[in-house]
PyMOL Python script that loads the backbone (N, CA, C, O; Angstrom):
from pymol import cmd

cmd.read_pdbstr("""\
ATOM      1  N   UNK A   1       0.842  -1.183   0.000  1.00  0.00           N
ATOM      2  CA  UNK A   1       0.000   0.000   0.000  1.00  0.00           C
ATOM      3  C   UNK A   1       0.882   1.240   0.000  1.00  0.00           C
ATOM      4  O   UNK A   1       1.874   1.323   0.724  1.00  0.00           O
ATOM      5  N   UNK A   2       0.615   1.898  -0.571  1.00  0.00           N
ATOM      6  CA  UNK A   2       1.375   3.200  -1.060  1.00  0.00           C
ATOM      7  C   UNK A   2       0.519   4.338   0.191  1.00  0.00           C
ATOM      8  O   UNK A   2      -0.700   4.502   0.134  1.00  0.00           O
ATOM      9  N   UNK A   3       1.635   5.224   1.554  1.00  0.00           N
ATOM     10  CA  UNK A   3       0.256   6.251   1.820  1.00  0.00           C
ATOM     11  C   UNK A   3       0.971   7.416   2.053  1.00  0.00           C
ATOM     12  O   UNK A   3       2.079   7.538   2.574  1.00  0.00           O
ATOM     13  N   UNK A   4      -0.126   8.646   1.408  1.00  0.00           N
ATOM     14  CA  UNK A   4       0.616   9.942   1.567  1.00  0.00           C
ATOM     15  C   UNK A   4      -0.048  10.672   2.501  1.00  0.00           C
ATOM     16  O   UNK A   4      -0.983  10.139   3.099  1.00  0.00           O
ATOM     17  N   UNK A   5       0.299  11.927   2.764  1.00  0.00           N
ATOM     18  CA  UNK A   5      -0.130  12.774   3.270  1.00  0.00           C
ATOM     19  C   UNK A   5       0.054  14.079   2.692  1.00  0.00           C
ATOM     20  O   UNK A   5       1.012  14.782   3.017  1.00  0.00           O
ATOM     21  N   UNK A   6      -0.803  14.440   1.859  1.00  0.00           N
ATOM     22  CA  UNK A   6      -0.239  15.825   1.115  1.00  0.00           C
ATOM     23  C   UNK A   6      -0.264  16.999   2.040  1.00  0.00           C
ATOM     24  O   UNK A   6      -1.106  17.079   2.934  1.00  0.00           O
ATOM     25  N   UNK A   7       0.721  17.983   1.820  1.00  0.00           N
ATOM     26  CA  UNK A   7       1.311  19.484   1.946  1.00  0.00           C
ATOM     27  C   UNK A   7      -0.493  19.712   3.045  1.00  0.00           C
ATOM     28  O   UNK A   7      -0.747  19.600   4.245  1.00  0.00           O
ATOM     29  N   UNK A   8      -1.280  20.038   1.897  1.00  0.00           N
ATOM     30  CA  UNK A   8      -2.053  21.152   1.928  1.00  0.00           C
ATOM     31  C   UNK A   8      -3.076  20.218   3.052  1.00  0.00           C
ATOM     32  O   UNK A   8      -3.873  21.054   3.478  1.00  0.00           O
ATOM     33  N   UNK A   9      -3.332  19.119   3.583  1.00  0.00           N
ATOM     34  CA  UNK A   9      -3.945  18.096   4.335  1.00  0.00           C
ATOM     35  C   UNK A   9      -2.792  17.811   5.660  1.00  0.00           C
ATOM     36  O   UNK A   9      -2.735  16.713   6.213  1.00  0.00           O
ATOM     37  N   UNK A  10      -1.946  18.927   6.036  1.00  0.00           N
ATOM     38  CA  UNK A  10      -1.091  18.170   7.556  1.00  0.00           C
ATOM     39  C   UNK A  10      -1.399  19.348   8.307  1.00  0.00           C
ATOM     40  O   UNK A  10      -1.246  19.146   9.511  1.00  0.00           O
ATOM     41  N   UNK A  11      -1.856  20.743   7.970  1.00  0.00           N
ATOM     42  CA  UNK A  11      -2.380  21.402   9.243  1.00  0.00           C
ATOM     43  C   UNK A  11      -4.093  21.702   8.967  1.00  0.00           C
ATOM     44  O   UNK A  11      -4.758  21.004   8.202  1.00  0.00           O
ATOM     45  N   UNK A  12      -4.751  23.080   9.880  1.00  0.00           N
ATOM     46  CA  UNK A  12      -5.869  23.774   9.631  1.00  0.00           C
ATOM     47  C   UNK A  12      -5.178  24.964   9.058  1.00  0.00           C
ATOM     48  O   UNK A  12      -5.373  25.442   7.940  1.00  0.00           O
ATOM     49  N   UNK A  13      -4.523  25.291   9.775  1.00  0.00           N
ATOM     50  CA  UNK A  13      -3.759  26.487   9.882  1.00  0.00           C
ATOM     51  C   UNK A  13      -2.222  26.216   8.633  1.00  0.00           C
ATOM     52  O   UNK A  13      -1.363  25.335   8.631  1.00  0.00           O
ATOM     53  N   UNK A  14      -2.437  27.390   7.722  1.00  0.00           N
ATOM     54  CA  UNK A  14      -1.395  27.391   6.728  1.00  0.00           C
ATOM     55  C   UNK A  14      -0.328  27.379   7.182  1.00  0.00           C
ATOM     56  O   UNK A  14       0.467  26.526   6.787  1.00  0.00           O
ATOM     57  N   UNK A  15      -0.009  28.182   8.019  1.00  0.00           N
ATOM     58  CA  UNK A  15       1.288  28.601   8.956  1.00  0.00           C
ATOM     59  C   UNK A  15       1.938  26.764   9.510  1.00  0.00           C
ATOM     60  O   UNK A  15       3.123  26.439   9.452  1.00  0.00           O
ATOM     61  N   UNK A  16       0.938  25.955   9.942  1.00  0.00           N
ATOM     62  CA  UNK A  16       1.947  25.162  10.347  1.00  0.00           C
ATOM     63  C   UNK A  16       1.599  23.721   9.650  1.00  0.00           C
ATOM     64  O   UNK A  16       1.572  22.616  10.193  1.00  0.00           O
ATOM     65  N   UNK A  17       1.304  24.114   8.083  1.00  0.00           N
ATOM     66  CA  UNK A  17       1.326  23.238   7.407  1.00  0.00           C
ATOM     67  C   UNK A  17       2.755  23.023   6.586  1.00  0.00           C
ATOM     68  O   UNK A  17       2.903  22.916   5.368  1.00  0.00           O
ATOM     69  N   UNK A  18       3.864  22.991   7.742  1.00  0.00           N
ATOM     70  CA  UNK A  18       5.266  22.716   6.923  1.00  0.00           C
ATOM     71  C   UNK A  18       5.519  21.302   7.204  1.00  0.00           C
ATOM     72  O   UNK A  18       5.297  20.872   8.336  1.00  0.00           O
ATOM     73  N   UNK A  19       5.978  20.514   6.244  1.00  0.00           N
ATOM     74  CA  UNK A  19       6.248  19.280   5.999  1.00  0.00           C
ATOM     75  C   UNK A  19       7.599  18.686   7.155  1.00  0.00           C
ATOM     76  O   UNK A  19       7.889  17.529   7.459  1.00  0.00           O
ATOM     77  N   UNK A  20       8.351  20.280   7.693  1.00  0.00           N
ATOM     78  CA  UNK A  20       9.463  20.529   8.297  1.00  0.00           C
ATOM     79  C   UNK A  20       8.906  20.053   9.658  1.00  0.00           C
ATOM     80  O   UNK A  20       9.733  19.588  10.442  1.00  0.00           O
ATOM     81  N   UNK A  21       8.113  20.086   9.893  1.00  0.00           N
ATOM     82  CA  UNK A  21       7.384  20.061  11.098  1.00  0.00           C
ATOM     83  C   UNK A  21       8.137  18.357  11.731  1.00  0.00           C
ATOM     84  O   UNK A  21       8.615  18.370  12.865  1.00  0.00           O
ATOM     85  N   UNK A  22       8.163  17.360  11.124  1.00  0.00           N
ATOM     86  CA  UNK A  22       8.282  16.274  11.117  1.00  0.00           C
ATOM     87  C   UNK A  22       9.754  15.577  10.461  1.00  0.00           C
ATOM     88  O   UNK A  22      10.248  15.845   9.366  1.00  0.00           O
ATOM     89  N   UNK A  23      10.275  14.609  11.487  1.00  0.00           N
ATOM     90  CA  UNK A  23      11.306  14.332  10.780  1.00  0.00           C
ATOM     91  C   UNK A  23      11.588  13.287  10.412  1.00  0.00           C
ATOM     92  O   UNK A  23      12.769  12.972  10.268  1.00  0.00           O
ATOM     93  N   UNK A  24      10.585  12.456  10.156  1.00  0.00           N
ATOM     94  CA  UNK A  24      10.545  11.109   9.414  1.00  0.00           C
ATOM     95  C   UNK A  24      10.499  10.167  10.571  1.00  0.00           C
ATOM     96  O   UNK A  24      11.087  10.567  11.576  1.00  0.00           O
ATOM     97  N   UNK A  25       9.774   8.697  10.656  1.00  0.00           N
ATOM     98  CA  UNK A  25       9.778   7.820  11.256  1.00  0.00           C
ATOM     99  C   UNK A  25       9.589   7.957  12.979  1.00  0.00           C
ATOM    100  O   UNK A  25      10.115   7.501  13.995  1.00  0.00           O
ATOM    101  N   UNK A  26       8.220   9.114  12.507  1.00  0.00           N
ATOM    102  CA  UNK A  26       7.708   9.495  14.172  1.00  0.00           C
ATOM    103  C   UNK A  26       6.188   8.831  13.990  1.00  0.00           C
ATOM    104  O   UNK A  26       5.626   9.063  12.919  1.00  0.00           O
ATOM    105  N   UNK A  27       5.683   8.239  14.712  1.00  0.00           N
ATOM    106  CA  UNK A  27       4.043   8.168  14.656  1.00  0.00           C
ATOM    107  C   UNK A  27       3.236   9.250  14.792  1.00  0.00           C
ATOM    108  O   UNK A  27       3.343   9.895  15.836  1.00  0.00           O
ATOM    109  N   UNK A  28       2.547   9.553  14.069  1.00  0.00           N
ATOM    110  CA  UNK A  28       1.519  10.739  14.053  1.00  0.00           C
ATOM    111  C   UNK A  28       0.171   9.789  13.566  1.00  0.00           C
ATOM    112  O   UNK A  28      -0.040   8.773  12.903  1.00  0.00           O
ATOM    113  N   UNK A  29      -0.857  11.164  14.617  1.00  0.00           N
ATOM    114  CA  UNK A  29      -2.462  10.509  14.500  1.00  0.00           C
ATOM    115  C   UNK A  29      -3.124  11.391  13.128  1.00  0.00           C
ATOM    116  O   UNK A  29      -3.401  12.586  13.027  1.00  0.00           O
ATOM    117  N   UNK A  30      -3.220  10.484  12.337  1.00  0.00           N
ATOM    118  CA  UNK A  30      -4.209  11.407  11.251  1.00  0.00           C
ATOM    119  C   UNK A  30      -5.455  10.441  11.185  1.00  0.00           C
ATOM    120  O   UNK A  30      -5.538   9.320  11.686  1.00  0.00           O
ATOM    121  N   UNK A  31      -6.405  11.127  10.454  1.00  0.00           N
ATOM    122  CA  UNK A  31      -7.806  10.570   9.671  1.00  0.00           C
ATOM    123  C   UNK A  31      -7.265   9.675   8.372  1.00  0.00           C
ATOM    124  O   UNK A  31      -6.103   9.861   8.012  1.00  0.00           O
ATOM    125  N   UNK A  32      -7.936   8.891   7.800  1.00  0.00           N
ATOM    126  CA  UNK A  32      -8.021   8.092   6.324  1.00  0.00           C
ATOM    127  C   UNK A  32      -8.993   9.466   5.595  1.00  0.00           C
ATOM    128  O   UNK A  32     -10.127   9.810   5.930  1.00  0.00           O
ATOM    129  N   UNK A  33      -8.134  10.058   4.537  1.00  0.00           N
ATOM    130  CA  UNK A  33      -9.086  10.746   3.664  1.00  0.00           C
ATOM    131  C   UNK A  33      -9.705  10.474   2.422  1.00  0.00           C
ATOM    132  O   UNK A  33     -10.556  11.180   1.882  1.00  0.00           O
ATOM    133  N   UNK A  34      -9.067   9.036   1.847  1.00  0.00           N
ATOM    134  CA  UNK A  34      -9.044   8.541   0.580  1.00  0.00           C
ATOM    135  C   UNK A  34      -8.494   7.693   0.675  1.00  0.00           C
ATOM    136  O   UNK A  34      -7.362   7.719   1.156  1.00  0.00           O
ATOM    137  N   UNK A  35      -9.163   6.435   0.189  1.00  0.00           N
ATOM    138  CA  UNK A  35      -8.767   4.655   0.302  1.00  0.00           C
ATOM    139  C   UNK A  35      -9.352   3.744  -0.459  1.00  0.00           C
ATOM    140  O   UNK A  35     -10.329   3.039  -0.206  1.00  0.00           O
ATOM    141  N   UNK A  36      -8.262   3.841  -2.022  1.00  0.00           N
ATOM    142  CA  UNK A  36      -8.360   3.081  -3.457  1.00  0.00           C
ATOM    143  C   UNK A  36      -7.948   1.791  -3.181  1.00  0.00           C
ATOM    144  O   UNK A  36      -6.739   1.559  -3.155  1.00  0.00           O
ATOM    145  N   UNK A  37      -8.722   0.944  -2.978  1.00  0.00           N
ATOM    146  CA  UNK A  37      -8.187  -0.660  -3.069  1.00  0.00           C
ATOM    147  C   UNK A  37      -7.287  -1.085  -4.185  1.00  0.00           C
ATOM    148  O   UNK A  37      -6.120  -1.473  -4.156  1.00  0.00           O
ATOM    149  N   UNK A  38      -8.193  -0.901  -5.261  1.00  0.00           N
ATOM    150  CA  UNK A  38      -7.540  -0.740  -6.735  1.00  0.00           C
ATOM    151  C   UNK A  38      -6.449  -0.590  -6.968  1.00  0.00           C
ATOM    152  O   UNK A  38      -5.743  -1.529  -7.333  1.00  0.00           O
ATOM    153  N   UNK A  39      -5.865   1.013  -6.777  1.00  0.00           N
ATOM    154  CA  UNK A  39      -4.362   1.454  -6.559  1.00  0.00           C
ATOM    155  C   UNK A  39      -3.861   0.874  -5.698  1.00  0.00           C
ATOM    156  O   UNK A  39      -2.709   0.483  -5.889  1.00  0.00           O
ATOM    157  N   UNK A  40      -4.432   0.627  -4.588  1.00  0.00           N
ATOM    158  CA  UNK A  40      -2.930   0.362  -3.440  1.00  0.00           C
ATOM    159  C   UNK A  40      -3.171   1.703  -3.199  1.00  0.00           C
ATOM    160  O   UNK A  40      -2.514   2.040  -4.183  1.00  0.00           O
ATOM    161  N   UNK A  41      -3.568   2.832  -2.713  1.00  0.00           N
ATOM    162  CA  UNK A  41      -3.431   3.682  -2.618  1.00  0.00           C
ATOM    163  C   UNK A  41      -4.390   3.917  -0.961  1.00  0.00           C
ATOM    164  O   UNK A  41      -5.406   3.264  -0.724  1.00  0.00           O
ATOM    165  N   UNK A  42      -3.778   5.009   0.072  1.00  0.00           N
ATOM    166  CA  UNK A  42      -4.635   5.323   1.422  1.00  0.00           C
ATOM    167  C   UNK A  42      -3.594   7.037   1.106  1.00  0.00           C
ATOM    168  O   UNK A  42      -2.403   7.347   1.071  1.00  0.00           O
ATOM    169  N   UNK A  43      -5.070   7.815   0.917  1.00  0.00           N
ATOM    170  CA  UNK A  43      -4.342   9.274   1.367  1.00  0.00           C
ATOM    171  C   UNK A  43      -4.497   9.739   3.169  1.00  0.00           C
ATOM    172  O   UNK A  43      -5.687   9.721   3.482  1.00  0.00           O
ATOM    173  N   UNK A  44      -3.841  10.019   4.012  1.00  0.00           N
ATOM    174  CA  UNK A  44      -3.673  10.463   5.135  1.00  0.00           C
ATOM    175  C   UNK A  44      -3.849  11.802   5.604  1.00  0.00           C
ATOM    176  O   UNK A  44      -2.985  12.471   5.037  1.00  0.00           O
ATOM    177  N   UNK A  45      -4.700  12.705   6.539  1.00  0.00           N
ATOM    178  CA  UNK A  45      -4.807  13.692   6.406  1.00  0.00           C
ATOM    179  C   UNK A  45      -5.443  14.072   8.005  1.00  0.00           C
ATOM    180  O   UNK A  45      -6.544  13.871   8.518  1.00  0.00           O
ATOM    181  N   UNK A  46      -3.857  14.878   8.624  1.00  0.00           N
ATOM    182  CA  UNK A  46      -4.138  15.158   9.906  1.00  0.00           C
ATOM    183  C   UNK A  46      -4.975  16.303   9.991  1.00  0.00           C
ATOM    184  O   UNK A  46      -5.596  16.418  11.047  1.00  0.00           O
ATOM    185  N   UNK A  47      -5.145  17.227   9.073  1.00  0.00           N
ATOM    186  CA  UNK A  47      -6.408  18.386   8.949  1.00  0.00           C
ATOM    187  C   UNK A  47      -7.611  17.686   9.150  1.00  0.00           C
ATOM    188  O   UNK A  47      -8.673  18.057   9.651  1.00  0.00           O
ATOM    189  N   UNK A  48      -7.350  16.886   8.794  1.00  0.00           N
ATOM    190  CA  UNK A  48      -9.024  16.263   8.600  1.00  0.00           C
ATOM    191  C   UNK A  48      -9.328  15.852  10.245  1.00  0.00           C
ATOM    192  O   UNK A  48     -10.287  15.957  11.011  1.00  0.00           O
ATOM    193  N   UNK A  49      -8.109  15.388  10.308  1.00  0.00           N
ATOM    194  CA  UNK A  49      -7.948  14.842  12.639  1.00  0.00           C
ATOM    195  C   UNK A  49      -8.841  15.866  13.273  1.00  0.00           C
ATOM    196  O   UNK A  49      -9.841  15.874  13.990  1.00  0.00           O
ATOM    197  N   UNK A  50      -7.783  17.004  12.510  1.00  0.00           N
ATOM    198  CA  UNK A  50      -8.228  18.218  13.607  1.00  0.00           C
ATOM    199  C   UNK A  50      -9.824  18.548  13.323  1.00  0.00           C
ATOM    200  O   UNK A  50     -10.785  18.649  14.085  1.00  0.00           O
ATOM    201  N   UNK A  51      -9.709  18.647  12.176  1.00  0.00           N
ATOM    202  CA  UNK A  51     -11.711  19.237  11.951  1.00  0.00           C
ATOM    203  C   UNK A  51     -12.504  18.043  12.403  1.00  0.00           C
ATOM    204  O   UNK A  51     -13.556  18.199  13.023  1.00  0.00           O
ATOM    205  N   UNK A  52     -12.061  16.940  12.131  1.00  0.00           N
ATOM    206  CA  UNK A  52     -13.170  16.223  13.357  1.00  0.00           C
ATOM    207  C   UNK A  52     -13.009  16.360  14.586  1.00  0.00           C
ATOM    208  O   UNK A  52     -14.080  16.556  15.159  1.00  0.00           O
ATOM    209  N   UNK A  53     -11.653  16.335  15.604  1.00  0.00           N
ATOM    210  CA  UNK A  53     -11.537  16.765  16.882  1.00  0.00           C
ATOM    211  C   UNK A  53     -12.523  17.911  17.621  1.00  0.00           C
ATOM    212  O   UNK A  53     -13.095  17.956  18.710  1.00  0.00           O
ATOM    213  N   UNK A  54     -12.382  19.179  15.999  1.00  0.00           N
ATOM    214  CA  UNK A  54     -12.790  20.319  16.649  1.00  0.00           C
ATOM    215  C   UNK A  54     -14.274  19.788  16.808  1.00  0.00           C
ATOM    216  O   UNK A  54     -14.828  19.530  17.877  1.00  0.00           O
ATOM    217  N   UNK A  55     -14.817  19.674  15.518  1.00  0.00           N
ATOM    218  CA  UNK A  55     -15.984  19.201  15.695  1.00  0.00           C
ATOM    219  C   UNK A  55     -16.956  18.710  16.823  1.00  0.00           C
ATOM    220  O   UNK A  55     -17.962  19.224  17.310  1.00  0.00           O
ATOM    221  N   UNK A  56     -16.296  17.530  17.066  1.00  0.00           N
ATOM    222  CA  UNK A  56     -16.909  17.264  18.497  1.00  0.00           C
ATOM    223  C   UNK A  56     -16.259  17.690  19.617  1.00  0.00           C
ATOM    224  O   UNK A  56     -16.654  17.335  20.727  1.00  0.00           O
ATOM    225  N   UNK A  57     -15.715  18.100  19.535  1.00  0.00           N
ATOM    226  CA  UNK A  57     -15.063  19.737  20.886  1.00  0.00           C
ATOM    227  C   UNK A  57     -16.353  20.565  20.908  1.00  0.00           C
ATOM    228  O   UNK A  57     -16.905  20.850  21.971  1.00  0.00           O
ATOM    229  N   UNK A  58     -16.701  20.848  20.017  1.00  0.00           N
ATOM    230  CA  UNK A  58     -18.273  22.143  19.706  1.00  0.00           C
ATOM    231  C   UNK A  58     -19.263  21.382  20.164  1.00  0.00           C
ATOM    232  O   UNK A  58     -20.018  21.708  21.080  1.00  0.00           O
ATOM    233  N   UNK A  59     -19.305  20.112  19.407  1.00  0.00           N
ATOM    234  CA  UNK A  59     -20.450  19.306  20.190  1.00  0.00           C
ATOM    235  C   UNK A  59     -20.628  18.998  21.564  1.00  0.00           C
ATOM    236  O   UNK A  59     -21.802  19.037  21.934  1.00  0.00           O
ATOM    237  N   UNK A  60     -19.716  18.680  22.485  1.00  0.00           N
ATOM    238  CA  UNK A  60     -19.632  18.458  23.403  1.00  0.00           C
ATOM    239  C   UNK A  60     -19.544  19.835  24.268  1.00  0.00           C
ATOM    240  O   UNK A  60     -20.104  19.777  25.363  1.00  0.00           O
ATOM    241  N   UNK A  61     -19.055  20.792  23.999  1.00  0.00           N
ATOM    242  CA  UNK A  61     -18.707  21.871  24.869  1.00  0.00           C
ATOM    243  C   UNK A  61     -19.246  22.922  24.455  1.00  0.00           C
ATOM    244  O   UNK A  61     -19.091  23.952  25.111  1.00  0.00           O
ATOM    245  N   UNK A  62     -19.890  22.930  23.460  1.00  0.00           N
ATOM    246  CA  UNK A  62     -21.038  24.138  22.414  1.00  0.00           C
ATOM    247  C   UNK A  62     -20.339  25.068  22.092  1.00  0.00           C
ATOM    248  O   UNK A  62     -19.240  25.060  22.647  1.00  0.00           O
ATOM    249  N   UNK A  63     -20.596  26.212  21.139  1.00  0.00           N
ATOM    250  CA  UNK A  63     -20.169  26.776  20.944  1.00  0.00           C
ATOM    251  C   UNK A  63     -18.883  27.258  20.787  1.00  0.00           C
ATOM    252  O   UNK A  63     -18.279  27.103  21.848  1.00  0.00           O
ATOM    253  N   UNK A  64     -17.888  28.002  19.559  1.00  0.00           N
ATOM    254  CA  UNK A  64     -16.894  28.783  19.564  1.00  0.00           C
ATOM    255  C   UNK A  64     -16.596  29.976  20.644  1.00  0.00           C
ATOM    256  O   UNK A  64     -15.740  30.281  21.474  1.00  0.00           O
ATOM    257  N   UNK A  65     -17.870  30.473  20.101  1.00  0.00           N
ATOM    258  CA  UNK A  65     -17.997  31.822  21.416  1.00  0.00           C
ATOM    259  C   UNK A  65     -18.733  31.993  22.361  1.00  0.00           C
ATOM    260  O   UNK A  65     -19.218  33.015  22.847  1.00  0.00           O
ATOM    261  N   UNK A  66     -18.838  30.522  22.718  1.00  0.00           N
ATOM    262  CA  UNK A  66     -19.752  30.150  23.842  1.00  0.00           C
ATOM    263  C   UNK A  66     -19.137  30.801  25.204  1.00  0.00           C
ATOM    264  O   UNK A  66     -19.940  31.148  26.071  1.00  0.00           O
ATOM    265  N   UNK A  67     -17.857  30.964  25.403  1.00  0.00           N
ATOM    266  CA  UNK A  67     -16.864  31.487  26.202  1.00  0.00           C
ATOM    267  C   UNK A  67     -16.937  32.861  25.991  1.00  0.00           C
ATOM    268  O   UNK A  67     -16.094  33.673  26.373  1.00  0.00           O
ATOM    269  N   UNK A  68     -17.805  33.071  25.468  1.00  0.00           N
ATOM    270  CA  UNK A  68     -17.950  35.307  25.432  1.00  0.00           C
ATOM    271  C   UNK A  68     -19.108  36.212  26.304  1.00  0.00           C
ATOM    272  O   UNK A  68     -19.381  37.410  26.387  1.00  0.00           O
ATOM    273  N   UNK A  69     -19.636  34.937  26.912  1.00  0.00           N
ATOM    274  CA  UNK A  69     -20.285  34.975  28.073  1.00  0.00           C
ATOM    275  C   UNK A  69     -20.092  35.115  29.929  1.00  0.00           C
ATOM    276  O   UNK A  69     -20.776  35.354  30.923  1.00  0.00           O
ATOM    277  N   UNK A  70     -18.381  34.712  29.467  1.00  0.00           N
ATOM    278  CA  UNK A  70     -18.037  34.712  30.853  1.00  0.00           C
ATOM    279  C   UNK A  70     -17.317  36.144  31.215  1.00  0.00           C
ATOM    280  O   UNK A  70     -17.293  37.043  30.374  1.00  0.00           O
ATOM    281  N   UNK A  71     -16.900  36.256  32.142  1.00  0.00           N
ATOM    282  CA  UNK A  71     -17.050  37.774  33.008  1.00  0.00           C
ATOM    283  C   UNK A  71     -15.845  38.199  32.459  1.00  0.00           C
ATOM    284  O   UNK A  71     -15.958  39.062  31.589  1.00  0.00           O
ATOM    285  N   UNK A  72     -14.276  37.674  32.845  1.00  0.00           N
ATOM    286  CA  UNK A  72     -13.139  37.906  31.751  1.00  0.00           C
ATOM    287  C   UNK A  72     -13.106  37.824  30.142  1.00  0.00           C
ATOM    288  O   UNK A  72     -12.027  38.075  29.605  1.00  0.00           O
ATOM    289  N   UNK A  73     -14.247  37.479  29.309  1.00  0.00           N
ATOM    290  CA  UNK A  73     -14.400  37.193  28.342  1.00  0.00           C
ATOM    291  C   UNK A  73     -13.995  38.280  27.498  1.00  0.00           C
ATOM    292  O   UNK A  73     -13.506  38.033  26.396  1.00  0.00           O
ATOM    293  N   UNK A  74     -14.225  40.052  28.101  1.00  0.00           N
ATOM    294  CA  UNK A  74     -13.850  41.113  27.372  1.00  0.00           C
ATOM    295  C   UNK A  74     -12.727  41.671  28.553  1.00  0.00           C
ATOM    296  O   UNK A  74     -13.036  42.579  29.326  1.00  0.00           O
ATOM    297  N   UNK A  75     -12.058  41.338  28.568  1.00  0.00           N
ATOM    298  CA  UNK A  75     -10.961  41.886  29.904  1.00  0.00           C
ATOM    299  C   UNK A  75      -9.758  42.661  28.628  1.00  0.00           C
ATOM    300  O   UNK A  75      -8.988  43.586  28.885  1.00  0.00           O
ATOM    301  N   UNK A  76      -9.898  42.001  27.341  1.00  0.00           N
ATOM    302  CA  UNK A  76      -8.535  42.617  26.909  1.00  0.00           C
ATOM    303  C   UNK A  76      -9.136  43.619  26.264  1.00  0.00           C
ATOM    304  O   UNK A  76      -8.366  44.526  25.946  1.00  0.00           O
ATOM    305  N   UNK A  77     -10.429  43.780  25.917  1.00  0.00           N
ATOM    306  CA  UNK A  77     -10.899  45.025  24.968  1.00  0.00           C
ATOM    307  C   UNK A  77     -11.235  46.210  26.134  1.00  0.00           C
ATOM    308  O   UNK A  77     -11.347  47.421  25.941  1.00  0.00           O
ATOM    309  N   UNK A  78     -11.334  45.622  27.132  1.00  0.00           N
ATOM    310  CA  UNK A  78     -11.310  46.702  28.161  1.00  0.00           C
ATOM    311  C   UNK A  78      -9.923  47.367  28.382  1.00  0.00           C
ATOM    312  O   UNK A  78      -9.849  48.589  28.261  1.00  0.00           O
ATOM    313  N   UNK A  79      -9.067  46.804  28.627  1.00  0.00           N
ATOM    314  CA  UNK A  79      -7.288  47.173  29.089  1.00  0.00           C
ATOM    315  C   UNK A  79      -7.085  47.980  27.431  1.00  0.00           C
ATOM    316  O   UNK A  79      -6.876  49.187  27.550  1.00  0.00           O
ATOM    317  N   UNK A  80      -7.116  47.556  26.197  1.00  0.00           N
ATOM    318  CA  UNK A  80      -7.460  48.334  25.316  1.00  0.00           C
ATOM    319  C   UNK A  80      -8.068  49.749  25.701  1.00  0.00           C
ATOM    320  O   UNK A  80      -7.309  50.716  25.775  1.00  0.00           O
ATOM    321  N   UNK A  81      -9.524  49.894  25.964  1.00  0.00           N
ATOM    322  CA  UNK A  81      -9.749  50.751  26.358  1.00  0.00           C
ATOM    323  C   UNK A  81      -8.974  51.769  26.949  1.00  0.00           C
ATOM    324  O   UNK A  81      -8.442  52.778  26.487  1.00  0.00           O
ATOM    325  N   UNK A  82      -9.043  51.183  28.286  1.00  0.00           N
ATOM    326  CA  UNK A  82      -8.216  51.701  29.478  1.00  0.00           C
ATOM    327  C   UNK A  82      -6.524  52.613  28.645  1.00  0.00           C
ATOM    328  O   UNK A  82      -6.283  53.814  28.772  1.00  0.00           O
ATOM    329  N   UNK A  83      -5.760  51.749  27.977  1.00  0.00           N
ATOM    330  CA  UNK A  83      -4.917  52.116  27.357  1.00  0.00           C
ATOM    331  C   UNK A  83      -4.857  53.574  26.612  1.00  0.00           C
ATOM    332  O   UNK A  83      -3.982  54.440  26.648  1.00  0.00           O
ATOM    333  N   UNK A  84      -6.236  53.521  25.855  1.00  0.00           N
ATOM    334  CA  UNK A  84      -6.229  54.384  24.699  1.00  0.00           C
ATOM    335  C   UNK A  84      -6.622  55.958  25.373  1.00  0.00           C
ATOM    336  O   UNK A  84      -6.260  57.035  24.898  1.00  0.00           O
ATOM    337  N   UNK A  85      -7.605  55.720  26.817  1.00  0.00           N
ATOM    338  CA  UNK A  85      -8.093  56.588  27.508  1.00  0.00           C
ATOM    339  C   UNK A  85      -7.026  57.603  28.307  1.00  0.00           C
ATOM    340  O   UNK A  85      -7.294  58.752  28.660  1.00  0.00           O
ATOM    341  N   UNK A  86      -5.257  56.640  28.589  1.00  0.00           N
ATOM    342  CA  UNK A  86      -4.324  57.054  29.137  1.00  0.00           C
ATOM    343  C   UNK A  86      -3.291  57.722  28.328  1.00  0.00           C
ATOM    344  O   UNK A  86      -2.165  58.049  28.705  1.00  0.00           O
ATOM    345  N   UNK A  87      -3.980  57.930  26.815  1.00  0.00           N
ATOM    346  CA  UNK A  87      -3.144  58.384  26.002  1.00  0.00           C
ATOM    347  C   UNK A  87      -3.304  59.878  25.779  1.00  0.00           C
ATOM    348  O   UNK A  87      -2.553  60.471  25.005  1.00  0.00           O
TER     349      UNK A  87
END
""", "prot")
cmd.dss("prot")
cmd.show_as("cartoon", "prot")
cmd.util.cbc("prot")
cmd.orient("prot")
């Protein structure tokens, strides 16, 4: 079986989709993104890890900005404030 993991399928984030990241013959957890019997072929794709991870991260814990509810939630747009008011 032949398996890759392309460039643009090892992060979410562009920034740490470098191939550098890794230096050969480490175990890493990815998803199956594509799996040709035919070819011999399994494409590998830790982006895909993460968007299901996140996924049920949201499911389980709701919301992105479910956390914009809590009392520190605007603490830095305030100190912002505060900042701009001392200028």
């Amino acid at each position: 079986m032949d398996f890759q993991i392309k460039k643009s399928q090892i992060a979410i984030n562009a920034a740490d989709a470098r191939p550098s990241r890794f230096t050969g013959g480490e175990r890493i957890d990815c998803a199956i993104a594509e799996l040709d019997f035919n070819k011999r072929k399994v494409v590998l794709s830790i982006r895909l890890l993460e968007e299901i991870e996140k996924k049920e991260a949201l499911e389980k814990y709701g919301s992105e900005g479910s956390g914009k509810n809590l009392p520190f939630s605007s603490l830095s747009e305030d100190l912002k404030k505060k900042d701009k008011e001392n200028d």
